[in-house]
C-alpha positions in Angstrom: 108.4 129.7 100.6 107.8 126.5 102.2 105.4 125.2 99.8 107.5 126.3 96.4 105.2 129.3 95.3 107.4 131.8 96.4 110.5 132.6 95.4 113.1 134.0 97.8 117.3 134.0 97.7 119.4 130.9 97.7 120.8 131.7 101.3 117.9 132.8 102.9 116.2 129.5 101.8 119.2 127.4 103.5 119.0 129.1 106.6 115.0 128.4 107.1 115.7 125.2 106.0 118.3 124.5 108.6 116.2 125.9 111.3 113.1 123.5 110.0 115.7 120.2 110.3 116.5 121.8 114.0 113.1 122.4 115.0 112.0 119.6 113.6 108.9 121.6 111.9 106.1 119.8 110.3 103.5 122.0 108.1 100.0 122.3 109.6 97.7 121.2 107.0 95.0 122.3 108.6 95.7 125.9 108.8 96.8 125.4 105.2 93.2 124.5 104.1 91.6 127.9 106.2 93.1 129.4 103.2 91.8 127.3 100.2 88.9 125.5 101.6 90.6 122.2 101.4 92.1 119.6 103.5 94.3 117.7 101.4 92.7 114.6 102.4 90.8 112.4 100.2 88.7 108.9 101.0 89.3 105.6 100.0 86.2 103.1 100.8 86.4 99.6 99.3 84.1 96.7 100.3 87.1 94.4 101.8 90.4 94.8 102.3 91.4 91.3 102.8 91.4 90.3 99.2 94.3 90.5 96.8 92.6 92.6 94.2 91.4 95.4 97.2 95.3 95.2 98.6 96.7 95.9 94.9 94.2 98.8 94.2 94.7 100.4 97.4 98.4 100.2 96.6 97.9 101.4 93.7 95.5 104.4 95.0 97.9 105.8 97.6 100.7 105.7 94.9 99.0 108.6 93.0 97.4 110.1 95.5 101.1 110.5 97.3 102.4 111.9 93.8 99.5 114.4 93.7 100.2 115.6 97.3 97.4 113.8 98.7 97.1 112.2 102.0 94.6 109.0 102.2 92.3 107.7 104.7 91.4 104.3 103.6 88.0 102.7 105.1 86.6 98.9 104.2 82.6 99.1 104.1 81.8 95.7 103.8 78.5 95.1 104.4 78.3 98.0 106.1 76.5 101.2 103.9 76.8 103.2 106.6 80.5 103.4 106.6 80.2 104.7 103.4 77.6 107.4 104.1 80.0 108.7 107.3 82.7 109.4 105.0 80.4 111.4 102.9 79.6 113.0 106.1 83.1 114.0 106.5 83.5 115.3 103.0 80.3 117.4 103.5 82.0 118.9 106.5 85.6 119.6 104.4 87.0 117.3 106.8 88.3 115.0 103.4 88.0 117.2 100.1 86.6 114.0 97.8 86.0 110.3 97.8 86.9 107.1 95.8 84.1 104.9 96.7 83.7 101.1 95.7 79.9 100.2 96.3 79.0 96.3 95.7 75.4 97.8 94.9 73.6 101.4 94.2 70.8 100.5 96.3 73.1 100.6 99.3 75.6 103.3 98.3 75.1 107.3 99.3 75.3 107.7 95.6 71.7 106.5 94.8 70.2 108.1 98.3 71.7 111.2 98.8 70.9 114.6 97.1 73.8 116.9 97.2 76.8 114.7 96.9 80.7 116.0 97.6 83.4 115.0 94.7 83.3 110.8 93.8 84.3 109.0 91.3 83.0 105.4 91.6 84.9 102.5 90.8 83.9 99.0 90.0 81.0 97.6 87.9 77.9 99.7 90.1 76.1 101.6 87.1 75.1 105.3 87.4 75.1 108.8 86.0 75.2 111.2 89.2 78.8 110.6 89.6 82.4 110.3 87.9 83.6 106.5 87.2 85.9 104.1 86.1 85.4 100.4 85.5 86.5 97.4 83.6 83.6 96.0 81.0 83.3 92.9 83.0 80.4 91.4 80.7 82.3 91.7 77.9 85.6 90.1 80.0 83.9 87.5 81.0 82.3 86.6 77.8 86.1 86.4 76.3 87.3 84.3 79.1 84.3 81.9 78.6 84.6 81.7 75.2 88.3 81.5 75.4 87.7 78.2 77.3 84.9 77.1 75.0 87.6 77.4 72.1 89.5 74.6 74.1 86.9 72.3 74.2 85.5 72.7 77.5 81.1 72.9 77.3 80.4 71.9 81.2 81.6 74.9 81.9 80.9 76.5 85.8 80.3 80.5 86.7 81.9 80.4 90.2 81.2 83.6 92.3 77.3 84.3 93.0 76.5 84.6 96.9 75.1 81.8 98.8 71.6 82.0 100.5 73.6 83.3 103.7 75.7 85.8 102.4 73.1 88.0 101.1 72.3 89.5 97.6 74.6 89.4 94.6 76.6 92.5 93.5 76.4 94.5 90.4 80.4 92.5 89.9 78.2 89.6 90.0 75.5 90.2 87.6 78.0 91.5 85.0 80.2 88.8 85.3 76.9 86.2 85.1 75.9 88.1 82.1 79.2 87.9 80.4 79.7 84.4 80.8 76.1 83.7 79.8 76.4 85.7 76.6 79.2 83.1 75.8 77.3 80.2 75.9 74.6 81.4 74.2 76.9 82.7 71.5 78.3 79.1 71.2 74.6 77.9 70.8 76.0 75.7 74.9 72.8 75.5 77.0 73.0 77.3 80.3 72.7 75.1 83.2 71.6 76.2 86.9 73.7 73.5 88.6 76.6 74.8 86.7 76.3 78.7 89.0 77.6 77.9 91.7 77.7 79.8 94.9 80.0 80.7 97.2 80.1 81.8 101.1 82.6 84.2 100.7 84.5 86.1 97.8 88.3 84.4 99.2 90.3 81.7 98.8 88.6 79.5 101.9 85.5 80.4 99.6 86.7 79.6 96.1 87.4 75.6 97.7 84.3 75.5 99.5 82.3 76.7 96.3 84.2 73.9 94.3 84.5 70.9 97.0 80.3 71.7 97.0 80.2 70.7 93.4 82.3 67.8 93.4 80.6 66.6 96.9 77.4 66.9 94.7 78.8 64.7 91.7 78.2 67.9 89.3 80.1 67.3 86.3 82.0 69.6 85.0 85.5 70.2 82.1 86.0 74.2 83.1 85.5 76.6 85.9 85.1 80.4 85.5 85.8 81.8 89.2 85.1 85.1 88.9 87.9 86.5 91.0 91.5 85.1 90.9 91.4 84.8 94.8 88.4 82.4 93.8 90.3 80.8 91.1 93.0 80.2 93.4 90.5 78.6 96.6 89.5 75.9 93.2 93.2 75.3 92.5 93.8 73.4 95.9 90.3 72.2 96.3 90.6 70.2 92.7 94.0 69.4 93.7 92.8 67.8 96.9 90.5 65.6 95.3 93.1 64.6 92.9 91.9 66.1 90.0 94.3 68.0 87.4 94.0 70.9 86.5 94.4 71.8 83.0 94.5 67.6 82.0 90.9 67.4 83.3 89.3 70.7 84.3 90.5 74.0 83.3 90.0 77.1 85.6 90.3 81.1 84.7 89.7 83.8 86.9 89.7 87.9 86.7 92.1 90.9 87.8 95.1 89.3 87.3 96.6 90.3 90.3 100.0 89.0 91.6 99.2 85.3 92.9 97.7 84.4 89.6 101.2 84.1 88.0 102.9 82.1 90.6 100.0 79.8 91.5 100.1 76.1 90.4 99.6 76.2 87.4 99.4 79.6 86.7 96.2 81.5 85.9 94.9 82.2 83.1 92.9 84.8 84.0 91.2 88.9 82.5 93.9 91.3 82.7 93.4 95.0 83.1 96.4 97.9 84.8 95.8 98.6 88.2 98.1 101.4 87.8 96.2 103.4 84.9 92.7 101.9 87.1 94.2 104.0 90.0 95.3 107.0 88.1 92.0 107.4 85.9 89.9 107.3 89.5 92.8 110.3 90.6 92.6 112.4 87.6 88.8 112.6 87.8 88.7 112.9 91.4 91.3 116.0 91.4 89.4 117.8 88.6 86.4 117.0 90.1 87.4 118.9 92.9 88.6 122.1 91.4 85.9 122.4 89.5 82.4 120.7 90.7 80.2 121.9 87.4 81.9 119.4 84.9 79.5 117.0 83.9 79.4 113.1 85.2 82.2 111.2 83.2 82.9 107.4 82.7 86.6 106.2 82.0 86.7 102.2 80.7 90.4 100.9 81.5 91.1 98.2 78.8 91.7 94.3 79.7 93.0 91.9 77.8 93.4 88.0 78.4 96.5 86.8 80.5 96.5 83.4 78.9 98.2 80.7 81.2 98.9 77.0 82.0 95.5 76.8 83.7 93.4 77.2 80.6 95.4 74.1 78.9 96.4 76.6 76.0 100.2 77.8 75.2 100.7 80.8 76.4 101.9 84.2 74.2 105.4 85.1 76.1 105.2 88.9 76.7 108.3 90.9 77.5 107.8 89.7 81.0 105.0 87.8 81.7 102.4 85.3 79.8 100.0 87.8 78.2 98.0 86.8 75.2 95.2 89.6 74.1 92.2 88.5 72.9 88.9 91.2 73.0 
């Protein structure tokens, strides 16, 4: 009666009610899952939390996990793999009943190591077959975001977003985006320089300026900066703006996710837009039916993006209903 699935009298229901409000009764979910062999539980692993893009995706995670009955247990792996392979653990063990993993690479993920895997559906650009995903084209974003800025004249154009020495290997987000923005040049017949990649310590907005103060402290030359995240986008923003330069008069800058900052920075950000909503929902819908039914074979779900064209990339923007959204694939 408690849980809906049976039905009983009007009055009867009022009175157990009353006495739950009294007692203040909360349902055991444990004892629940002895009877179904689940927990109602489900893990949430992203590489770091601190960033804009993991904050709006984990919003947007718990959102339809709440609406699906779910309870969440969030983890940040970082460079940690072994955080990852503990909540596999605890899957394994029925302790969570499925996982929403976000691995930077498959040679550090459970995914490419471990044999007999619980339900996951992967999300991000990390390339496999074992398990459910769901993922942006990022090469092909990035190509339309470079070529978008080509189309505006820019041809010193900088990829902003591959790891420094110190920070350890590049990420499969990394190589896709590199890819994407090379395909561009090579489409508009621009040569592709190596002091135009630039690196950067950290994927924030400390490490968007230092990336960019590095090139200008280096007398790079440069008309256009692809950042390949808009908390990136945003760390070039203030570091052209300290050294007086204008940004889109003198160098235009893009970035990628299009979360909420990008439309209230200065200017605003022209920058790959893609729902984190449907993102979220797509991972949940695969992860559910994953669960009830382990047999279906591996699918891939590619959430459509679009570009958010803004005052950064020096082009008018196409007013939307409620934003600055022009689509260009």
């Amino acid at each position: 009666m408690i849980t809906g699935t049976v039905t009983v009298r009007s009055g009867t229901r009022a009175r157990v009610e009353r006495a739950m409000q009294e007692l203040d009764f909360v349902p055991n979910l444990n004892a629940r899952g002895l009877r179904n062999g689940r927990s109602g539980m489900i893990g949430v692993a992203l590489p770091d939390l601190g960033t804009d893009f993991s904050a709006s995706i984990s919003h947007a995670l718990l959102e339809a996990a709440h609406r699906r009955g779910l309870a969440v247990q969030v983890e940040e792996t970082a460079a940690e793999p072994q955080r990852e392979y503990d909540l596999v653990s605890r899957a394994r063990t029925h302790l969570v009943d499925g996982l929403v993993l976000n691995p930077v690479r498959l040679d550090d993920s459970v995914v490419g190591r471990m044999e007999h895997l619980p339900p996951i559906v992967l999300i991000g650009e990390v390339e496999q077959h074992r398990t459910d995903r769901v993922f942006v084209n990022s090469r092909a974003a990035t190509r339309t975001v470079t070529s978008h800025l080509i189309a505006q004249g820019a041809r010193r154009i900088v990829a902003l977003g591959s790891m420094s020495n110190d920070a350890g290997a590049d990420t499969a987000t990394v190589d896709q985006r590199l890819r994407g923005y090379l395909d561009a040049l090579e489409a508009a017949g621009l040569p592709a320089s190596q002091e135009l990649q630039a690196p950067v310590p950290q994927w924030t907005i400390e490490g968007g300026a230092a990336g960019a103060s590095l090139l200008l402290e280096r007398g790079t030359q440069f008309d256009a900066v692809v950042a390949f995240t808009d908390t990136l986008a945003v760390g070039v923003l203030h570091a052209l703006r300290e050294a007086g330069i204008r940004v889109p008069e003198d160098v235009l800058v893009t970035g990628f996710d299009d979360v909420e900052h990008a439309r209230f920075s200065s200017p605003p950000l022209t920058t790959v837009h893609f729902s984190h909503q449907e993102y979220a929902e797509a991972a949940l819908d695969l992860l559910t039916s994953r669960i009830e039914d382990r047999t279906l074979p591996p699918r891939a779900v590619e959430i459509p993006h679009s570009l958010a064209v803004r005052e950064s990339s020096g082009a008018a923007p196409v007013r939307g209903a409620s934003d600055a959204r022009g689509a260009r694939k």
